[in-house]
LOMI-66806 format. One record per residue (C-alpha): z, x, y. Coordinates in Angstrom, 2 decimals. Each point is the difference from the previous one (the first is absolute). Layout:
BEGIN
<atom pz="Z" px="X" py="Y"/>
...
This chain:
BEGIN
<atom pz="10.03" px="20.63" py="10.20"/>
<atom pz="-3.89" px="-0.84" py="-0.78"/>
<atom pz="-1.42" px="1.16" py="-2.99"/>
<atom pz="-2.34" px="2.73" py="0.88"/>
<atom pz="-2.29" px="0.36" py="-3.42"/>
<atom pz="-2.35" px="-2.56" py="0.35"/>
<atom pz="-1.62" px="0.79" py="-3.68"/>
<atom pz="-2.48" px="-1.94" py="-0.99"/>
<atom pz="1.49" px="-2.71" py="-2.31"/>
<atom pz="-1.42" px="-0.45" py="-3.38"/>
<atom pz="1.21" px="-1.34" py="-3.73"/>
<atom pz="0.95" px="2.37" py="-2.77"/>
<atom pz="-2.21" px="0.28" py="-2.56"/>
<atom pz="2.36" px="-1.35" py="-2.37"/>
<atom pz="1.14" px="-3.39" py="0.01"/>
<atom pz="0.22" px="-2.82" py="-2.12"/>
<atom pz="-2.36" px="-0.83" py="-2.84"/>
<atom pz="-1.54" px="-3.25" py="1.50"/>
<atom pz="-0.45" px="1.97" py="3.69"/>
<atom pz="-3.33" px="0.60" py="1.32"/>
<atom pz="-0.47" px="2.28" py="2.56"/>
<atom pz="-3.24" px="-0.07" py="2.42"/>
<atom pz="-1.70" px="3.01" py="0.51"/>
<atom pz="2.01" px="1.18" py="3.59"/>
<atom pz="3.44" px="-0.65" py="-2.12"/>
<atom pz="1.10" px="-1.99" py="2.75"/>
<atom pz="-0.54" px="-3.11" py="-1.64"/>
<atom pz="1.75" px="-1.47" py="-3.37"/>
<atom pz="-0.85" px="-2.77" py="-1.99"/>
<atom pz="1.88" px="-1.74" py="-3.42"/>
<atom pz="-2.44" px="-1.35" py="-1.69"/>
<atom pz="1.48" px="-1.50" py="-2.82"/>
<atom pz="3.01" px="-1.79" py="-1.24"/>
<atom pz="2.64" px="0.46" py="2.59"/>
<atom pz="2.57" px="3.17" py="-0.60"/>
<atom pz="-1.10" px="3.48" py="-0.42"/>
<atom pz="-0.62" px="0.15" py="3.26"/>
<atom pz="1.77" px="3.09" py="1.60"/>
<atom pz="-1.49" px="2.32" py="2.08"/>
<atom pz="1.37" px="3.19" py="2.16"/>
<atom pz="-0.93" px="1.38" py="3.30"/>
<atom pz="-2.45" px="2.89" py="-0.83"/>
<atom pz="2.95" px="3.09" py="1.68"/>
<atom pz="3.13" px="-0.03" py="0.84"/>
<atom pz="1.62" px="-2.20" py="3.34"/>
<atom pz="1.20" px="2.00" py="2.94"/>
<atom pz="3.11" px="-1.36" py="1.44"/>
<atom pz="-0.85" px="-2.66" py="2.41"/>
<atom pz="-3.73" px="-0.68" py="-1.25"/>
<atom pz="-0.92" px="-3.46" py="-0.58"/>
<atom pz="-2.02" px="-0.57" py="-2.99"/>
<atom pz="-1.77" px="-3.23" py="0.86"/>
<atom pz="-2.02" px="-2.30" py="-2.09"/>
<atom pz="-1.88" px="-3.80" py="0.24"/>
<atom pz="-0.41" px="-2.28" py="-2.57"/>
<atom pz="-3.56" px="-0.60" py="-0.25"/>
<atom pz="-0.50" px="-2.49" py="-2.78"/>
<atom pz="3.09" px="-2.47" py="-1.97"/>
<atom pz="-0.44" px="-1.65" py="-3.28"/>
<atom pz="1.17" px="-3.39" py="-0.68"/>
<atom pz="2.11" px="-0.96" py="-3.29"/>
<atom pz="2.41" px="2.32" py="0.62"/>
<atom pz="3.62" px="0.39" py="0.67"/>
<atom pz="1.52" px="2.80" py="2.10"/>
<atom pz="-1.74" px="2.41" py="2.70"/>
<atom pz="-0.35" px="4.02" py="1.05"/>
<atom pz="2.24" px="1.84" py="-0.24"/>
<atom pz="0.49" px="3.34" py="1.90"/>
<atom pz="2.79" px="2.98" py="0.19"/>
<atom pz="0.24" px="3.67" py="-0.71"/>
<atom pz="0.35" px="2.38" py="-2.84"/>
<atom pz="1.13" px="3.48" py="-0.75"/>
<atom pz="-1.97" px="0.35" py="-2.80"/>
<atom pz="-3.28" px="2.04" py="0.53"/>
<atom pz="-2.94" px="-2.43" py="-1.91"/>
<atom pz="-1.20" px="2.63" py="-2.19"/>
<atom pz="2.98" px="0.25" py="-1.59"/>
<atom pz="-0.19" px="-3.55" py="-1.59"/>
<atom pz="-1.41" px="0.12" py="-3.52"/>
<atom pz="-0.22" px="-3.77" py="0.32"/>
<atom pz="-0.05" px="-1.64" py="3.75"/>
<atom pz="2.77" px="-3.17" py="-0.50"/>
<atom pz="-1.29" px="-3.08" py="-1.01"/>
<atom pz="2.51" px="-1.52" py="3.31"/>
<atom pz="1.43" px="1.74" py="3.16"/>
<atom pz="2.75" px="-2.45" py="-0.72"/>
<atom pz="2.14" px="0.46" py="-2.40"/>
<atom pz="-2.26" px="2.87" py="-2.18"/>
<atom pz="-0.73" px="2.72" py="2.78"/>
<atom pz="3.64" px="-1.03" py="1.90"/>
<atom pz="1.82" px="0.68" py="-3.27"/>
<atom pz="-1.23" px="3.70" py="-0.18"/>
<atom pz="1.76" px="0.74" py="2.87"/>
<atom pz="-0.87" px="1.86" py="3.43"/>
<atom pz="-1.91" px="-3.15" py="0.65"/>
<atom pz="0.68" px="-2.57" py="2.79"/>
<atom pz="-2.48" px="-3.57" py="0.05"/>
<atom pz="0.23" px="-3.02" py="1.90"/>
<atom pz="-1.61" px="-2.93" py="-0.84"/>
<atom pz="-2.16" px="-2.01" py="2.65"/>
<atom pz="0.63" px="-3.49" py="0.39"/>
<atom pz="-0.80" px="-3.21" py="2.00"/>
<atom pz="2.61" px="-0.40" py="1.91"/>
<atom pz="3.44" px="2.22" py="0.05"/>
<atom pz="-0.94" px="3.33" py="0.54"/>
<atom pz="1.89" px="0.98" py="2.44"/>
<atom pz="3.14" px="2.59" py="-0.95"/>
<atom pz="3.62" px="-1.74" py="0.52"/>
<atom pz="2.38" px="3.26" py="0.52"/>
<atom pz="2.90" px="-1.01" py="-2.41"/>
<atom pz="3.13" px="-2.12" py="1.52"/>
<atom pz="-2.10" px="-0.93" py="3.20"/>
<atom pz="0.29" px="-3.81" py="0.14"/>
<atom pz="-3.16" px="-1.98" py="0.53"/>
<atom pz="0.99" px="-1.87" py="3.11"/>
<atom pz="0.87" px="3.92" py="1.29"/>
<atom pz="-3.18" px="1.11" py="-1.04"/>
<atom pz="-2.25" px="-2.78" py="1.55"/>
<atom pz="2.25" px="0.14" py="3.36"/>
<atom pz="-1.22" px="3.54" py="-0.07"/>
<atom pz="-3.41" px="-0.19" py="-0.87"/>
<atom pz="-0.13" px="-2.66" py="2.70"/>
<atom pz="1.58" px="2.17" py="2.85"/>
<atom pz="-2.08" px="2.90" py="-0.91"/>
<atom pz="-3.43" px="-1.80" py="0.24"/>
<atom pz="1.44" px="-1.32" py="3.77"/>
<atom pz="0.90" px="3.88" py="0.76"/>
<atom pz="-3.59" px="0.70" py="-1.18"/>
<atom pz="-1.50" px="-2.45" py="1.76"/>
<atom pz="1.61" px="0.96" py="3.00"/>
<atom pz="-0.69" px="4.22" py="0.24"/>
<atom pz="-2.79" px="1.20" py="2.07"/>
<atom pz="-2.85" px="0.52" py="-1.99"/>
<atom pz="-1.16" px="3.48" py="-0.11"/>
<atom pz="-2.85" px="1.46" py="-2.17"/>
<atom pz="2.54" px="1.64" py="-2.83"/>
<atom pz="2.12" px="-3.34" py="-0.81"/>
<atom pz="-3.57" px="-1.91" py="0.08"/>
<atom pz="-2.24" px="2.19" py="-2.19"/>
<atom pz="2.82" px="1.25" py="-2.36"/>
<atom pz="2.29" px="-1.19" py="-2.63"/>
<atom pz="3.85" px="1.56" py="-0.06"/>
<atom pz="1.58" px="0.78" py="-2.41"/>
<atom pz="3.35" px="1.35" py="0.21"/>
<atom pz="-1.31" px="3.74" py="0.93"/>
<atom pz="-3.40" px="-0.88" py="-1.30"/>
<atom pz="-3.33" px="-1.00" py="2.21"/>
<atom pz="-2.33" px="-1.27" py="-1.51"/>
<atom pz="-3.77" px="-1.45" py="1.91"/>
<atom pz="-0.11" px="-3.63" py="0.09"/>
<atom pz="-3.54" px="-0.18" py="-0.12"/>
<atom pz="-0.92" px="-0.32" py="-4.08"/>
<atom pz="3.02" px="-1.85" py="-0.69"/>
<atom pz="-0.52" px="-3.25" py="0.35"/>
<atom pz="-3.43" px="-1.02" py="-1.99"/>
<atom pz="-3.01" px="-2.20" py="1.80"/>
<atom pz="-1.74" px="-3.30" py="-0.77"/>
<atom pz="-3.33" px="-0.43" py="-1.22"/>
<atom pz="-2.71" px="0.22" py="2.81"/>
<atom pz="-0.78" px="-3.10" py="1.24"/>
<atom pz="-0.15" px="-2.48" py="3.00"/>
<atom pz="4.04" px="-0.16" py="0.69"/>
<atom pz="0.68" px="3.19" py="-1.67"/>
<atom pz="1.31" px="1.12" py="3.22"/>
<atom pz="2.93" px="-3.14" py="-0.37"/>
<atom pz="0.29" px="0.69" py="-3.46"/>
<atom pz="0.64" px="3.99" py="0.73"/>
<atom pz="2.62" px="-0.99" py="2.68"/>
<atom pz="2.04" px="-2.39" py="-2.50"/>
<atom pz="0.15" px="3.13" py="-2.52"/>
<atom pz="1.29" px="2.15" py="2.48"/>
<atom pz="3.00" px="-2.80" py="-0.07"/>
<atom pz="0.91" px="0.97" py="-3.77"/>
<atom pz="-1.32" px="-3.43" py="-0.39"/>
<atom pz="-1.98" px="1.02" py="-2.99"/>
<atom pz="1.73" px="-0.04" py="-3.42"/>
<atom pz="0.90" px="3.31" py="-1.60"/>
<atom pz="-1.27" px="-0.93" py="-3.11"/>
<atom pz="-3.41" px="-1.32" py="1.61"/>
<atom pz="-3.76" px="1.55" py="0.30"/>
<atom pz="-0.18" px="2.40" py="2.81"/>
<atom pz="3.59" px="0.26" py="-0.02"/>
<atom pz="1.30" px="3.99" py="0.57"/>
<atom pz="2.63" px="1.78" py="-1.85"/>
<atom pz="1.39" px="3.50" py="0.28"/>
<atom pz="2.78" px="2.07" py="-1.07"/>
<atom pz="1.80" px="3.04" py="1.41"/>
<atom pz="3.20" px="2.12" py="-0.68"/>
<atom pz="1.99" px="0.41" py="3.45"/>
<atom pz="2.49" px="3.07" py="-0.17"/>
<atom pz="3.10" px="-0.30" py="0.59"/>
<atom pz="1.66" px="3.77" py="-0.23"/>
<atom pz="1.73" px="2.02" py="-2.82"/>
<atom pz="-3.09" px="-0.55" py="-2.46"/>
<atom pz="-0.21" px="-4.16" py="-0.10"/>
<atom pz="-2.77" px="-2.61" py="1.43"/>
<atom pz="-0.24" px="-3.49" py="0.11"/>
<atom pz="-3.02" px="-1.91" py="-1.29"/>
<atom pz="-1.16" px="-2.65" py="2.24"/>
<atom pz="-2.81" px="-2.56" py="-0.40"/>
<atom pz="-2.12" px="-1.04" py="3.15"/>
<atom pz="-1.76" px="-3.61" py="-0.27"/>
<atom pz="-2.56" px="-0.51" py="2.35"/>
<atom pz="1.32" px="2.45" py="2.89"/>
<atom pz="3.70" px="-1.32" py="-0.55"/>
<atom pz="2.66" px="2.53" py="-1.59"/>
<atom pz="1.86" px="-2.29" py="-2.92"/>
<atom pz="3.21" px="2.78" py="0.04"/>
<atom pz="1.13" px="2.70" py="-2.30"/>
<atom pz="-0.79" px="-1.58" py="-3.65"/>
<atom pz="1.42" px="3.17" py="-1.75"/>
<atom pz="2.38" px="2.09" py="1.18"/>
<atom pz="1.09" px="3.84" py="-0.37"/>
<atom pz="-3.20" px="1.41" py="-1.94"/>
<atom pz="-0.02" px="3.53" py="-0.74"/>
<atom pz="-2.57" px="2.03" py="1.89"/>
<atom pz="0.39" px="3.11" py="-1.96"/>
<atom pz="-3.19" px="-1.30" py="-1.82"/>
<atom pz="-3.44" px="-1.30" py="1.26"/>
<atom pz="-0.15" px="-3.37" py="0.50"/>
<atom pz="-3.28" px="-2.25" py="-1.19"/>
<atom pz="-0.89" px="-3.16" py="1.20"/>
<atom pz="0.05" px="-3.09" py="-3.13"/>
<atom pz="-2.36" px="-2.91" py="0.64"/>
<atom pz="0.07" px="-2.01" py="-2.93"/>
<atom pz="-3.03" px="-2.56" py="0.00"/>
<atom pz="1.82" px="-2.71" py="-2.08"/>
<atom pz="-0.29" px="-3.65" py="-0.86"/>
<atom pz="-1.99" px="-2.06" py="2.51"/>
<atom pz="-0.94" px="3.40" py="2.73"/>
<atom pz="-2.74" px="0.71" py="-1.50"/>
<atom pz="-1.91" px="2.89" py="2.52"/>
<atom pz="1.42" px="1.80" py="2.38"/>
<atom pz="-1.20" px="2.67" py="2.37"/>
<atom pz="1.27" px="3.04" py="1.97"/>
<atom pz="0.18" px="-0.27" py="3.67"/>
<atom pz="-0.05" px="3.82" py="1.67"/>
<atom pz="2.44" px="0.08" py="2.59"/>
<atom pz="-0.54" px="2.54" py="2.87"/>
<atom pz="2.55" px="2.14" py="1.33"/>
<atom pz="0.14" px="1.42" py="3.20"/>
<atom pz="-3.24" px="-0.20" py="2.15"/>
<atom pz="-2.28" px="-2.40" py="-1.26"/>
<atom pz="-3.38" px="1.13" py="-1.15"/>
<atom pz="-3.06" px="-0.36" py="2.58"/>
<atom pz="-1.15" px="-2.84" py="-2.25"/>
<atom pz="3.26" px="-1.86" py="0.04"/>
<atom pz="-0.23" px="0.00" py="3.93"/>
<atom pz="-3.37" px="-1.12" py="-0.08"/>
<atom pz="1.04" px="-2.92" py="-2.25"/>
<atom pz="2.68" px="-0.94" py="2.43"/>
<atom pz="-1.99" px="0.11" py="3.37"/>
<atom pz="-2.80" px="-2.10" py="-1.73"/>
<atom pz="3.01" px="-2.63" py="-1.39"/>
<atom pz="1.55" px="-0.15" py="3.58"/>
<atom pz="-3.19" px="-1.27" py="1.94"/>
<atom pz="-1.54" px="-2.44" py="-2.90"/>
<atom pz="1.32" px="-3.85" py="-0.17"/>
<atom pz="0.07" px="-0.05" py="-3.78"/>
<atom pz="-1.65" px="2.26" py="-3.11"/>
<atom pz="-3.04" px="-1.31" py="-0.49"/>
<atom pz="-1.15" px="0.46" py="3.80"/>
<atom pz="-0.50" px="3.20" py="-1.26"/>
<atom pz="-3.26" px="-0.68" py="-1.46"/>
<atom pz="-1.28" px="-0.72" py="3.72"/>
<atom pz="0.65" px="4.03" py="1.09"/>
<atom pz="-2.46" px="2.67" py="-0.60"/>
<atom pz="2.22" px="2.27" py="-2.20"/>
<atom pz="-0.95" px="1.75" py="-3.31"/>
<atom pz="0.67" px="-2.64" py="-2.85"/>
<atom pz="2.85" px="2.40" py="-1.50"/>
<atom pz="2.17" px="0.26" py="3.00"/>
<atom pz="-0.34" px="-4.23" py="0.31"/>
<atom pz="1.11" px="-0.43" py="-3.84"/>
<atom pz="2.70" px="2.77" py="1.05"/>
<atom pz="1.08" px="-2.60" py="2.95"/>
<atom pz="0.03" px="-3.14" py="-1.73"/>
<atom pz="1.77" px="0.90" py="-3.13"/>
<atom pz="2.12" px="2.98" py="0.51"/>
């Protein structure tokens, strides 16, 4: 199943009281202190659509990172926006928030040992490595029954002489989940008789089901709390089914240039380069 929608992705007009929003609502900043920094996907989730962000900017002197889940709860319905997705917003129920860390994100299903779990891990990566390669399994992410396009998920490195190393080595997960440029989303995945799982994708890799058996009776928004030492973060619009003439532009231009900045050699209108080197 792909998520079919493909609505344009913006932040809800109320959010926490040290968010700033930028004038597309696609971009939030805390700018002081370091709680009170919740903010909501601008509608409602379908099932299967990723809401993706990047974190733009970090702030040292802090302790703890994003976090990001879902909630029941329609914004305007909050007389006061929590001061913390965890415990304050958690605690009123019909809300479901994982915390981004380091290291450890990945989901352990309960009672799986972690020899087991590595063994599999391992022997999965080998199958991967070993199936033919076909345009689906290399341009999209799977999810259970969910497909998702590859191509915004992982974020890019600053433009530059070896930004075209640099890009490759993020494509490897290598970058750190809490780190600038690094790409978060969340999704509910159904799963029949009115429940979805949440999951959290890091830089194009699913991290599992981090919440389990949430009703779908209600709509489901989209939580990105911008807490503690995330300072700015910024939607990334991911495109469902064809991609947009611009998008194919982008890709053709990427495919035939050594590295970013050779774009400044080509006769193309200075819009469509900035498009190629930074999106």
């Amino acid at each position: 199943m792909a998520a079919v929608l493909g609505q344009f992705m913006e932040f809800h007009p109320i959010h926490g009281t040290n968010v700033r929003l930028d004038y597309s609502g696609t971009q939030a900043t805390r700018v002081e202190s370091f709680a009170n920094g919740i903010c909501f996907s601008k509608h409602p989730l379908g099932p299967g659509e990723i809401f993706l962000i990047e974190i733009e900017e970090k702030e040292l002197g802090w302790c703890g990172h994003l976090r990001v889940g879902l909630t029941a709860h329609d914004p305007r319905t909050f007389e006061t926006v929590p001061e913390y997705s965890l415990p304050d917003l958690v605690d009123q129920g019909d809300s479901w928030v994982f915390a981004i860390t380091r290291n450890h994100n990945k989901i352990i299903e309960d009672g799986e040992p972690e020899e087991e779990r590595r063994t599999e891990e391992d022997n999965g990566r080998n199958e991967e490595a070993s199936k033919p390669k076909t345009f689906f399994t290399d341009s999209h992410l799977h999810i259970e029954s969910v497909c998702i396009p590859r191509d915004k998920l992982v974020g890019r490195s600053r433009p530059g002489r070896f930004s075209h190393i640099l890009d490759d080595l993020y494509k490897t997960n290598a970058l750190p989940p809490t780190a600038r440029r690094s790409r978060i989303g969340v999704l509910y995945v159904p799963k029949g008789q009115g429940f979805a799982d949440m999951h959290i994708v890091i830089n194009g890799e699913d991290m599992g089901a981090s919440a389990k058996r949430i009703p779908t009776d209600r709509p489901l928004y989209a939580v990105v709390d911008v807490f503690a030492a995330t300072k700015c973060v910024r939607i990334v619009q991911v495109e469902y089914g064809f991609a947009s003439l611009q998008t194919l532009c982008r890709k053709t231009i990427q495919k035939h240039i050594v590295h970013r900045m050779a774009l400044d050699w080509l006769e193309l209108p200075e819009l469509l380069k900035h498009y190629c080197k930074y999106e």
